[in-house]
SEFI-567938 format. One record per residue (C-alpha): residue in one letter; x, y, z. Coordinates in steps of 0.02 Angstrom, whole numbers, padded with zeros to 5 digits, always signed. Last residue first. Layout:
AXYZ/...
//
This chain:
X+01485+00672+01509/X+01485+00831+01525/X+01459+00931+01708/X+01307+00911+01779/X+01320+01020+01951/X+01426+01145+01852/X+01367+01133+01704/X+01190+01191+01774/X+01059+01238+01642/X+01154+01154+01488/X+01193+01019+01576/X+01002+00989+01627/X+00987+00984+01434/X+01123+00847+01419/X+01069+00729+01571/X+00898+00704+01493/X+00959+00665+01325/X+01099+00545+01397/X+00973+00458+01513/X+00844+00442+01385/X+00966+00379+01252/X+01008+00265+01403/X+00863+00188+01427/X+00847+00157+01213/X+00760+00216+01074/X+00734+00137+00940/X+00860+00067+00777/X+01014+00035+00890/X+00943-00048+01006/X+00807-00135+00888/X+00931-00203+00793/X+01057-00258+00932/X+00897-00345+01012/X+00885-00451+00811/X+00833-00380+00648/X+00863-00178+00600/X+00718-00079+00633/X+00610+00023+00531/X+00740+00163+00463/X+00722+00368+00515/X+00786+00329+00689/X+00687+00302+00828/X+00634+00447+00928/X+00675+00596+01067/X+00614+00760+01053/X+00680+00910+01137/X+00592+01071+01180/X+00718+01222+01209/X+00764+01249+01397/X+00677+01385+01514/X+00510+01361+01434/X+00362+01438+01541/X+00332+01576+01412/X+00308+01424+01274/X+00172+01359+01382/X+00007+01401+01309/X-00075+01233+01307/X-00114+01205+01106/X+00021+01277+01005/X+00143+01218+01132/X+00062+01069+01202/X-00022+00988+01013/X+00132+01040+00915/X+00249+00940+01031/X+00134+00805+01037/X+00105+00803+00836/X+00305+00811+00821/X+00353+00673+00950/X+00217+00555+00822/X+00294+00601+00680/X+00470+00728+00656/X+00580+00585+00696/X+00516+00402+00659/X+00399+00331+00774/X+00472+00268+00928/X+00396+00403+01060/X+00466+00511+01181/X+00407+00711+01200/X+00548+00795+01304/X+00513+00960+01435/X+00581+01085+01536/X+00531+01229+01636/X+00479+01082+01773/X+00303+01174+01849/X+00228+01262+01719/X+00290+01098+01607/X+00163+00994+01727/X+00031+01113+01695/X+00031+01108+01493/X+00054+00923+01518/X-00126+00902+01628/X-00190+01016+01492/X-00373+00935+01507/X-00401+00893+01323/X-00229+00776+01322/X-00256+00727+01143/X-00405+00651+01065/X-00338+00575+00991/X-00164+00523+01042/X-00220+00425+01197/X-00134+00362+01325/X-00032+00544+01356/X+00085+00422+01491/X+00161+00583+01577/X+00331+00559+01662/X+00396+00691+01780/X+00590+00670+01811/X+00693+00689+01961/X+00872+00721+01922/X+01000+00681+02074/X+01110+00570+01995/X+01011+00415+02074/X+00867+00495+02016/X+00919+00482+01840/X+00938+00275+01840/X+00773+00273+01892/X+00705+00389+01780/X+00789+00299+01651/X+00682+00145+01702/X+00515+00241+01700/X+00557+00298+01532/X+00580+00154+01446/X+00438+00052+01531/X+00333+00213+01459/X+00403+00186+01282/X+00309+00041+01270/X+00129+00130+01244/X+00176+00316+01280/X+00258+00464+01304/X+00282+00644+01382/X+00439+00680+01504/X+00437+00827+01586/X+00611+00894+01671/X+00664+00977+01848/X+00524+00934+01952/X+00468+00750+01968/X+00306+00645+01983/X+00298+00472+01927/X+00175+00387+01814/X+00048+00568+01780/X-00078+00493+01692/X-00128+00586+01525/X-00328+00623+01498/X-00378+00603+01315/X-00483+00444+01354/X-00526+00416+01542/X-00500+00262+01579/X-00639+00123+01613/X-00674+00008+01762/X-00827-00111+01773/X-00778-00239+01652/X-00631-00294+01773/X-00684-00231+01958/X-00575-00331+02038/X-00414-00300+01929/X-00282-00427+01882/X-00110-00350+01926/X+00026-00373+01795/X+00141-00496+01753/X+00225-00461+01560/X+00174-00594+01457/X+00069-00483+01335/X+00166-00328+01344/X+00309-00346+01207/X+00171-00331+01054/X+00112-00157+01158/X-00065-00130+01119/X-00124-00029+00991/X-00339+00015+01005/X-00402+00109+00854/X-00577+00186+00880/X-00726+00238+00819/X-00853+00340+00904/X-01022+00288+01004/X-00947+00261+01180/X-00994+00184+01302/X-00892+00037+01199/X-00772+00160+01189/X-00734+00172+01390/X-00734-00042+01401/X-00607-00072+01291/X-00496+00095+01363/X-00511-00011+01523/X-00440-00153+01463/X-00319-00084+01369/X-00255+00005+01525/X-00249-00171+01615/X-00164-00247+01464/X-00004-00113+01473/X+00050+00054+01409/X-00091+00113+01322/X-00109+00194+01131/X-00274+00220+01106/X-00324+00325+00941/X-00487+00387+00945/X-00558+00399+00763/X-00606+00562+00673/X-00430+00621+00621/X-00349+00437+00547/X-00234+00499+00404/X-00121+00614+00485/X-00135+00534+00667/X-00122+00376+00583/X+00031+00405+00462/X+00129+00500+00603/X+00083+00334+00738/X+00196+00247+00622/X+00276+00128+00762/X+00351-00020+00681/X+00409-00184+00736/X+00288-00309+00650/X+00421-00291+00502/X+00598-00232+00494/X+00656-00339+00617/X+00648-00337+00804/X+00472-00301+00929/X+00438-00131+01003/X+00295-00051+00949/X+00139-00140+00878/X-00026-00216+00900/X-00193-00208+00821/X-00388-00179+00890/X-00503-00084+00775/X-00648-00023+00854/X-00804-00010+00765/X-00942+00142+00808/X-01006+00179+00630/X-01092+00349+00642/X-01231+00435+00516/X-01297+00573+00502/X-01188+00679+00606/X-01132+00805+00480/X-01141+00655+00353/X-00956+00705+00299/X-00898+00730+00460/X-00984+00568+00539/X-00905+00477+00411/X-00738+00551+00408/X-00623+00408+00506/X-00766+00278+00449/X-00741+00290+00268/X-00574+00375+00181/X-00451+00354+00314/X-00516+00180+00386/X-00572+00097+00206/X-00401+00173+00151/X-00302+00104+00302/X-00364-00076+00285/X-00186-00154+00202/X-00084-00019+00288/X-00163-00092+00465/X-00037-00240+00433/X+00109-00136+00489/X+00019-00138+00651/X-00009-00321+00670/X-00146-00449+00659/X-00299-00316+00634/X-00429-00379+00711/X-00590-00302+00707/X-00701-00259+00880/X-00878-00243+00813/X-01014-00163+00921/X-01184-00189+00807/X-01306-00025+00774/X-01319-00051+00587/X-01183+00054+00536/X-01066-00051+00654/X-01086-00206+00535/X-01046-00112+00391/X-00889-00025+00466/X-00828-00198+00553/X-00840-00297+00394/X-00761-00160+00293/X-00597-00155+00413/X-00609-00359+00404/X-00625-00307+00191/X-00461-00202+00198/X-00371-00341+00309/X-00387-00472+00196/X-00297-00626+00260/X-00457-00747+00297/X-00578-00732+00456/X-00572-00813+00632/X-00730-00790+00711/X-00772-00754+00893/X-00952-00699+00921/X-01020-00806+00777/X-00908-00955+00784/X-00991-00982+00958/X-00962-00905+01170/X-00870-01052+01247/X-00753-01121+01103/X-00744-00962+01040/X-00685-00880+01183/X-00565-01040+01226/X-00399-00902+01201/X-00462-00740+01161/X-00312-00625+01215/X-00213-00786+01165/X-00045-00674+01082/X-00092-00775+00914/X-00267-00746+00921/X-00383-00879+01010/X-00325-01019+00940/X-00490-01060+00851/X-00551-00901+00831/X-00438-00735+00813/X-00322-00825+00690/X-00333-00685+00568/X-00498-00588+00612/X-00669-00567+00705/X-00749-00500+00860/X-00908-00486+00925/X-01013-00355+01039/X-01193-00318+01004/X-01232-00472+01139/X-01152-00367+01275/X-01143-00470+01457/X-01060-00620+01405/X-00963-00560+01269/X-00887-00428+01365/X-00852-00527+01518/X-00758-00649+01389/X-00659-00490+01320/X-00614-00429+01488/X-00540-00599+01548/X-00445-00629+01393/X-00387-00436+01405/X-00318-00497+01596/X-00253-00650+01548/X-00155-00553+01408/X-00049-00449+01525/X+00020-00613+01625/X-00069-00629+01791/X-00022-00565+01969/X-00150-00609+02071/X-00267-00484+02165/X-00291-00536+02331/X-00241-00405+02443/X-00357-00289+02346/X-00359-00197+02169/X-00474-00053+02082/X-00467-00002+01927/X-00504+00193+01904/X-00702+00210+01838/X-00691+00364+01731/X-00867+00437+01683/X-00881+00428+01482/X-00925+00615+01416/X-00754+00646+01318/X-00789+00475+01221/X-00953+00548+01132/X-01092+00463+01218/X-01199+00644+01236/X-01196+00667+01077/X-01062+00783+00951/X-00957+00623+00903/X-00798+00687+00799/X-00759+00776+00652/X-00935+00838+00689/X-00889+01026+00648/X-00779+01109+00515/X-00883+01157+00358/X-01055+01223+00401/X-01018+01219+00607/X-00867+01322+00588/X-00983+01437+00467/X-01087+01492+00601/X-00936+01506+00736/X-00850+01628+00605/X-01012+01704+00542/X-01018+01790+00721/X-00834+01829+00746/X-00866+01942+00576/X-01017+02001+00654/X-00953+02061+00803/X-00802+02143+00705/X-00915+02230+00583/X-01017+02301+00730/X-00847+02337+00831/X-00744+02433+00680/X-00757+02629+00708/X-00777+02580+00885/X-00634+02531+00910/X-00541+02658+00841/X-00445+02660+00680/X-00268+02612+00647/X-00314+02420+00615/X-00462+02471+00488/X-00372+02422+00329/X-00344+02224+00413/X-00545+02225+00464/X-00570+02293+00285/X-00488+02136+00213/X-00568+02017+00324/X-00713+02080+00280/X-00685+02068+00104/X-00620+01885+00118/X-00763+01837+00209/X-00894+01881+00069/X-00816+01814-00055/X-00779+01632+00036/X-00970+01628+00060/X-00996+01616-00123/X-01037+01763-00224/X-01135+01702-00407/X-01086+01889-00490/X-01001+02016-00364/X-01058+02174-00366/X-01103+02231-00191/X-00917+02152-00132/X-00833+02285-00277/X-00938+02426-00190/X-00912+02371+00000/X-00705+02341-00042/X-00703+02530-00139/X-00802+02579+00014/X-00673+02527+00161/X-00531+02587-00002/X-00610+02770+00019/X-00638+02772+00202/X-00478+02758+00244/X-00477+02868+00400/X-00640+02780+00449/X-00803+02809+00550/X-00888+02843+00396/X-00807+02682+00311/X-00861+02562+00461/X-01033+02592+00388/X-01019+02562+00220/X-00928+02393+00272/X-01086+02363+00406/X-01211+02386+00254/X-01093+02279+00140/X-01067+02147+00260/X-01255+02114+00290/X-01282+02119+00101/X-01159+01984+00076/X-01222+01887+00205/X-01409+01912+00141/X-01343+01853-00026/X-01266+01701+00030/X-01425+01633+00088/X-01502+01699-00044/X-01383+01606-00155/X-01430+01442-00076/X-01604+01446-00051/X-01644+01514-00249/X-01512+01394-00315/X-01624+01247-00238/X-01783+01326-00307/X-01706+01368-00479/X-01674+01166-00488/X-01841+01115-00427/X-01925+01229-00557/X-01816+01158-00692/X-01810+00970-00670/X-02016+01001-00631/X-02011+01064-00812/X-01914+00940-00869/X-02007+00802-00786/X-02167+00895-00858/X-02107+00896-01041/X-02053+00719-01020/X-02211+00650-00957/X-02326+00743-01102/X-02200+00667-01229/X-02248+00489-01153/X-02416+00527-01173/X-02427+00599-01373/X-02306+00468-01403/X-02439+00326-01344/X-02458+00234-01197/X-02465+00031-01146/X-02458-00004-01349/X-02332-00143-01285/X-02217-00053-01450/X-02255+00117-01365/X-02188+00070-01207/X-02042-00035-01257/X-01991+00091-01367/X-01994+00222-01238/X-01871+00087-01140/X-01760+00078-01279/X-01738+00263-01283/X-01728+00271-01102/X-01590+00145-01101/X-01501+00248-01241/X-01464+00086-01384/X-01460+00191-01520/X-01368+00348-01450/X-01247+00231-01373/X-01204+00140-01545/X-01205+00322-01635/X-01056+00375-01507/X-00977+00199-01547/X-00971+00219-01748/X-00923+00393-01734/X-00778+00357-01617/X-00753+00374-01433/X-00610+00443-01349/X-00587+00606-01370/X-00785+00620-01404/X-00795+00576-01225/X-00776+00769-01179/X-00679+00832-00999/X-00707+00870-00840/X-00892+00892-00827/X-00895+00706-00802/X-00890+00518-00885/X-00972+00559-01051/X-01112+00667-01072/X-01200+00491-01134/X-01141+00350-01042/X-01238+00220-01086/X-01259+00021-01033/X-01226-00121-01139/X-01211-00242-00989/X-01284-00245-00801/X-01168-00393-00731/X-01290-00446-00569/X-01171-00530-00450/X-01285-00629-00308/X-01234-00661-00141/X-01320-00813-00054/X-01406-00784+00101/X-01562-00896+00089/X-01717-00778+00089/X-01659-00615+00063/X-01511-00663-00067/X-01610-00771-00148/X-01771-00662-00163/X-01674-00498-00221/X-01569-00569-00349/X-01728-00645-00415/X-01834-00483-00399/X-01682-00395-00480/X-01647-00524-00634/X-01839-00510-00679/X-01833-00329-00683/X-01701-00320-00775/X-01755-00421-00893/X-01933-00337-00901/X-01836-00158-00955/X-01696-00210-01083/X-01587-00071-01098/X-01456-00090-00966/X-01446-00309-01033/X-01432-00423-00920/X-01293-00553-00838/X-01308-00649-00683/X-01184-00732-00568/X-01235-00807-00418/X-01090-00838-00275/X-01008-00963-00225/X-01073-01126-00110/X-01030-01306-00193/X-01145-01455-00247/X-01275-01372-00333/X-01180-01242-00415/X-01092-01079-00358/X-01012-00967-00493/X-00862-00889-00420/X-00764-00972-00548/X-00838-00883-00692/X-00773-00699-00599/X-00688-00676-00767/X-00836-00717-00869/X-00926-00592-00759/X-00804-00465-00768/X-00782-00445-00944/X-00649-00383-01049/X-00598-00580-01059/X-00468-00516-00911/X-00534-00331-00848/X-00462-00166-00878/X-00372-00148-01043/X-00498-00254-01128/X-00624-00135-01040/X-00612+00031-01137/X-00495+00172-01056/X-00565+00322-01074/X-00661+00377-00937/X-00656+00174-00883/X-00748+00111-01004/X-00876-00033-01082/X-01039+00052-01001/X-01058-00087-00883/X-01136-00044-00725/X-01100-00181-00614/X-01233-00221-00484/X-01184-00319-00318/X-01302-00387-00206/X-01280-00457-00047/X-01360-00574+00067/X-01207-00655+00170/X-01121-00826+00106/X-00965-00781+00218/X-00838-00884+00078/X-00928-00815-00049/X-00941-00635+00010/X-00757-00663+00068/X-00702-00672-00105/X-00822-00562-00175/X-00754-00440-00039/X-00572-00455-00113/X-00609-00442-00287/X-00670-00267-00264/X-00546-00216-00145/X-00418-00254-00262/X-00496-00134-00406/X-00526-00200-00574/X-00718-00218-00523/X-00676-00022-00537/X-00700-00016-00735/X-00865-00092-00719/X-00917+00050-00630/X-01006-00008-00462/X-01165-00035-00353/X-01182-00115-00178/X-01365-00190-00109/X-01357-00257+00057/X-01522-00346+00082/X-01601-00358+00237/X-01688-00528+00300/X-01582-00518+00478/X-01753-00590+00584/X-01816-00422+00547/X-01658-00301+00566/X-01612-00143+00679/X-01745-00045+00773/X-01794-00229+00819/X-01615-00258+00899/X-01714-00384+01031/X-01669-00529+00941/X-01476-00502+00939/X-01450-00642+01077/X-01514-00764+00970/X-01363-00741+00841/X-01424-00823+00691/X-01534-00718+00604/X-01434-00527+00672/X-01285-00601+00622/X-01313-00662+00444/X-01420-00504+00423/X-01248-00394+00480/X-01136-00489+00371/X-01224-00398+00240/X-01182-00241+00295/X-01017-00284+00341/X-00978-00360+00151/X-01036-00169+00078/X-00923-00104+00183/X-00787-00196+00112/X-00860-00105-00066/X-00891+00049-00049/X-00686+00082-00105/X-00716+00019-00273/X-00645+00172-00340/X-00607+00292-00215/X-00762+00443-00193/X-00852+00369-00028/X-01042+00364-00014/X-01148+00374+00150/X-01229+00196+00160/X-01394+00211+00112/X-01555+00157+00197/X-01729+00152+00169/X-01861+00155+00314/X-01948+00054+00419/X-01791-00076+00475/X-01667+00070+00518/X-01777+00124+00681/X-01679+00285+00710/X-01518+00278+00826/X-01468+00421+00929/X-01356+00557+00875/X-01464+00684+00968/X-01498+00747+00794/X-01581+00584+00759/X-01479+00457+00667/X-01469+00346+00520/X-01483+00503+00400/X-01490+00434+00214/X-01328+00475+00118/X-01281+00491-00076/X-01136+00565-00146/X-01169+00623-00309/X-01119+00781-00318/X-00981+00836-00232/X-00968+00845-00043/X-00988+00944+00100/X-01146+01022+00066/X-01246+00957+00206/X-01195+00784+00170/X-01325+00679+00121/X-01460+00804+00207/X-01457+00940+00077/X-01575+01056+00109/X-01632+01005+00297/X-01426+00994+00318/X-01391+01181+00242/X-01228+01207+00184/X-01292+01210+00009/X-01142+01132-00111/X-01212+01187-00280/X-01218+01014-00331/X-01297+00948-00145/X-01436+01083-00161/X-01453+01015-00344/X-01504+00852-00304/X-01569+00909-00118/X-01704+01006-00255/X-01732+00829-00387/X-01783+00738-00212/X-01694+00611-00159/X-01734+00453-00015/X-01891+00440-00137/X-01854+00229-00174/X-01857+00308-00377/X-01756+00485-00333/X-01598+00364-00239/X-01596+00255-00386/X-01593+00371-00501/X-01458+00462-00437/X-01352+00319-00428/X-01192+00378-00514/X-01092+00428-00376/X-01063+00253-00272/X-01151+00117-00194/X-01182+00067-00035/X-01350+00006-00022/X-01439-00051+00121/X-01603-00137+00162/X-01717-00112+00331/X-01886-00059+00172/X-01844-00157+00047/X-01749-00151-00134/X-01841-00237-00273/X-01916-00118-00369/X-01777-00007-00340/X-01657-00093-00425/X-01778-00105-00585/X-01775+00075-00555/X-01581+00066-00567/X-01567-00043-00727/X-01669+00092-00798/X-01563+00247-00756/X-01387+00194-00793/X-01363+00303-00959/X-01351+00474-00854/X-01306+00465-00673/X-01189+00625-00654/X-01014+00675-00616/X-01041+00891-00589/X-00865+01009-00530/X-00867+01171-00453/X-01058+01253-00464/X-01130+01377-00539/X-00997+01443-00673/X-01100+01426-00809/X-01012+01272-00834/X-01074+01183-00696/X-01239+01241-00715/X-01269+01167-00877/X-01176+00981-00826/X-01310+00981-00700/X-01471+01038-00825/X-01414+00859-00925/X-01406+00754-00774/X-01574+00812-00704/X-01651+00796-00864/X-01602+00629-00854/X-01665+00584-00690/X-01838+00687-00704/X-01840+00560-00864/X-01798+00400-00768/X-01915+00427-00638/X-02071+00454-00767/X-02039+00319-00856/X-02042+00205-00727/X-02201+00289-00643/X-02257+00257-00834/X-02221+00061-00769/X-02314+00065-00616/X-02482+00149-00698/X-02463+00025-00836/X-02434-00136-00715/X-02275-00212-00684/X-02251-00285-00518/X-02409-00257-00465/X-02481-00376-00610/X-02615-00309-00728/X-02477-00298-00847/X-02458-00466-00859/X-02290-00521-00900/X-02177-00528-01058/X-02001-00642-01002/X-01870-00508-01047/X-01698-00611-01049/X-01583-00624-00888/X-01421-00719-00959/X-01343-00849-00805/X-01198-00892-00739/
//
């Protein structure tokens, strides 16, 4: 470990000459005044909520100095100062992104759809192609959960290691140089606290990938100081063993003052160097650093702080120490550095009352649209009085927001019921107008809106001959995978006992022995920073498949996939995309764990990613294939009981793909629909058996994928045709059967075709007991299919079905 101290330098030098270093000054004090006019408007009433950068602006520039054009950071919501000093924010998308301005060219991090403070460069051109990431500066959309930027953080890295040692990467130029890029990842000391913190330093110094870490250290956590948080009450110290030395790999530790201007410096164009040229991760512990409006506009840190601290942090204010600096090097005087803060302020000022100007005129030319056409529904109106009364109070409104203006016309669209149609069709049109318009401000890009969004893949059907062998269910993904990596040098895959053996079901049996370490890598247990891996790598154009062991494992990762790459190309409106695919296994298997279904708690939590849920290996395989022509994340769960089953091996393997949120119909029928999937179809199919030879035909519809969901209303047409219809699944009641159900009534229009009530059939409310007994009385079973079946076509003819 080592303590940066200021080493004096000439100030001739590039690195720190006057011009460069009253740049410094300048940055930092647009910065600050940008922090202290933020916490203004948010309590007059201008915006919702303000967490600003204030106290961590030095230590940032220094950052900046050294960060490249190709690097990343992924950092979190106090790095406003970095972001203004590489010029990826300007002080008017500052505030455009406070007041929460809709507007993309206005605020590109997230086009309004998060707090402050949440910083994003656009990776992509609006066709949602890639831009050349290597010539310009790059940041990793931020996330809001503490610590929670920082498994990505490892895939970024990981990235360089892959893109300078895999050969067959050399042609990504829009991508890396030779893999020299620098992840760069920022955090509260309070945070380091965090699991997911400690578990990508772990990996980073297993990995050895080129990654940076900063901890701001302001000695709290809001208000909880760090002996309470950290063991030693510092990180550094407590991260001791980490330290690499001469003999062993680790990381580097550093430590350095927030105040002290050249020793910062110095510790970032070292961090920098090492990491860039020789892949080591460095741990930069930035100590004594400020917080002075306290940790947001939620609350005072005078609660919490006493006199004696509170006068500590006004002392040692980076920019105060820095202005010292200055004036004690004689490189400007007061008169000079006054003159630069009275025209950041002013800029601060003119930049903020130009981003308020843009959004509240765009708001006010709504509102004054509605009031002309509210006025003029009135005339025409036999409540004219309250039509006005709603135009009058809607003219007056002080700050409107978009929600104002809707509400009123929604109002007067409710008063105007009993009128004609005319009286309301100009209000109406332009109510349905601003309702597409402000779909796409707040609702759209959930998923992929380009042209290699999942819906637009061509379906390639497998094909089979004569000859085709019948193989065991993992011989056929084995197959697949080693096509992949043959043909697709992007593609690699990684995780628990993927490597050497090959996973533990052998889907990549001898794949690492034939295609490298690097393509087929066998990781440690830590399945939140393998979910990280995969997002960072797949932000810089790479085609990760991530293993996650089993499916009650995926709780481990499920943050990183909820709160990251399900929502990232929502929150960046398309800005960015990170195209991994997580492949796991589940359903039917006995005990309590590795035999759960909780497809209820992914399709909640998981809305932005396909899920794939197929039946068998020759379905996976071609679901494989579809998303990687694809550009949207993905969750792949194959069935745990599926990979020795014999199935046919396909002659067109690598060629074929399925078409995702298009059911297969597995056996036609007319008196009931059956809707499933993933093991629950080899259920089915045998109870239809069993049913036919009572005289029942059933129709079984393998959905395949939950999302997206059935977007052709192949079910919706099959229930036109039985009257009748069950959704099967083995996810506990009211989950997975419940999403379907909702998804095909609400969604296909087929209530009126009911003759029966809807049934659902699941597993019990338990995860399943241990041994076959366990899992037949925990899931369901052929003849709970049978008996549910054989009930509801009771209930239409008793007489041909009597009871049982």
């Amino acid at each position: 470990m080592s303590e940066v101290q200021s080493v004096p330098k000439n100030l001739n030098s590039p690195n720190l000459s006057k011009e460069a270093i009253l740049e410094d000054f300048r940055v930092a004090m647009i910065s600050r005044h940008a922090s202290l006019v933020g916490r203004k408007e948010v309590f007059m009433g201008k915006a919702k909520f303000g967490i600003f950068g204030d106290g961590k602006e030095i230590a940032q520039i220094a950052m900046a100095r050294a960060f490249q054009l190709g690097d990343f950071r992924s950092g979190y919501y106090r790095d406003q100062t970095f972001m203004l000093a590489i010029g990826e924010l300007t002080v008017q998308q500052y505030f455009s992104q406070l007041y929460a301005y809709t507007n993309v060219e206005a605020e590109p991090a997230s086009a309004g759809r998060l707090m402050n403070g949440h910083f994003a460069t656009r990776s992509l051109n609006e066709d949602g192609s890639w831009k050349d990431l290597t010539k310009k500066y790059n940041s990793a959309a931020d996330i809001s959960p503490t610590a929670a930027q920082m498994p990505k953080l490892l895939g970024l890295a990981y990235a360089s290691k892959l893109f300078r040692e895999n050969k067959g990467l050399k042609e990504m130029t829009k991508f890396s140089v030779n893999g020299n890029e620098v992840a760069w990842g920022t955090i509260g000391n309070a945070s380091t606290s965090e699991g997911m913190f400690f578990e990508t330093i772990n990996a980073a110094g297993v990995m050895q990938v080129p990654m940076v870490i900063s901890v701001w250290d302001d000695g709290y956590g809001i208000s909880v100081p760090n002996e309470y948080h950290t063991t030693k009450g510092s990180i550094s110290e407590a991260l001791a063993g980490f330290q690499r030395s001469a003999s062993q790999k680790g990381i580097e530790i550093m430590r350095v003052n927030g105040w002290d201007y050249e020793a910062l410096l110095n510790a970032y164009v070292e961090a920098g160097e090492l990491a860039r040229t020789s892949h080591v991760p460095v741990l930069i512990h930035v100590l004594e650093m400020t917080q002075p409006q306290g940790h947001s506009t939620s609350g005072s840190h005078e609660r919490y702080k006493d006199k004696k601290r509170l006068q500590w942090e006004k002392d040692w204010d980076c920019i105060s120490k820095f202005r010292e600096y200055i004036l004690s090097n004689q490189i400007a005087n007061a008169d000079a550095l006054d003159k630069i803060e009275a025209e950041a302020k002013a800029q601060v000022k003119q930049e903020k009352e130009a981003a308020w100007s843009k959004f509240s005129n765009d708001i006010k030319n709504e509102l004054n649209e509605a009031v002309v056409l509210l006025r003029a529904a009135a005339q025409h109106s036999t409540r004219k009085v309250l039509i006005n009364q709603l135009a009058e109070e809607l003219s007056k409104t002080i700050n409107p927001i978009r929600k104002d203006v809707v509400v009123a016309v929604r109002k007067a669209l409710l008063t105007l019921r009993l009128d004609s149609p005319a009286a309301k069709a100009d209000l109406k049109a332009w109510y349905a107008k601003q309702t597409d318009l402000n779909f796409d401000r707040y609702n759209s890009h959930l998923y992929s809106h380009s042209k290699w969004s999942v819906l637009n893949v061509e379906e390639v059907p497998a094909k089979f001959n004569d000859n085709s062998p019948m193989v065991d269910g993992r011989e056929i993904l084995q197959s697949y995978f080693d096509y992949t990596l043959e043909k697709d040098p992007r593609f690699f895959t990684f995780g628990e006992d993927v490597g050497k053996i090959g996973d533990v079901n052998q889907a990549f049996a001898g794949l690492q022995a034939k295609h490298g370490e690097l393509r087929v890598s066998d990781t440690g247990i830590r399945e939140c920073t393998i979910i990280g891996q995969g997002i960072g790598a797949s932000l810089r154009g790479l085609r990760p498949l991530a293993e996650i062991q089993y499916l009650d494992y995926l709780l481990y990762g499920l943050q990183m996939l909820a709160d990251d790459v399900a929502c990232l190309q929502y929150r960046t409106k398309g800005g960015q995309k990170a195209p991994m695919i997580v492949r796991t296994r589940g359903h039917r298997l006995e005990g309590v764990w590795h035999s759960g279904s909780p497809m209820g708690m992914i399709l909640s939590t998981l809305r932005g990613m396909v899920v794939c849920v197929p039946r068998d290996m020759t379905q996976a395989a071609g679901m494989y294939n579809a998303l990687l022509k694809s550009d949207e994340p993905a969750i792949v769960i194959e069935c745990l009981n599926g990979y020795r089953l014999k199935e046919k091996m396909p002659s067109n393997l690598g060629e074929y793909t399925v078409s995702l949120g298009k059911p297969e119909i597995l056996r036609e029928g007319n008196d009931l629909s059956i809707v499933t999937y993933g093991s629950m179809c080899k259920i089915i199919m045998e109870a239809a058996t069993e049913l036919s030879e009572i005289g029942i035909e059933i129709e079984v519809l393998d959905v395949q994928t939950l999302l997206p969901f059935d977007v052709h209303g192949i079910i919706g047409e099959s229930i036109k045709k039985t009257n009748r219809v069950i959704f099967a699944d083995e996810d506990v009641p009211g989950a997975g059967s419940a999403f379907m159900l909702q998804q095909v009534i609400e969604g296909q229009d087929v209530f009126k075709y009911l003759d029966s009530e809807p049934q659902t059939i699941t597993a019990k409310p338990h995860r399943p007991a241990y041994s076959s007994d366990g899992d037949y009385f925990s899931k369901p079973s052929v003849e709970d299919v049978v008996e549910k079946v054989y009930a509801m076509m009771n209930e239409v003819n008793p007489k041909k079905y009597p009871s049982i």
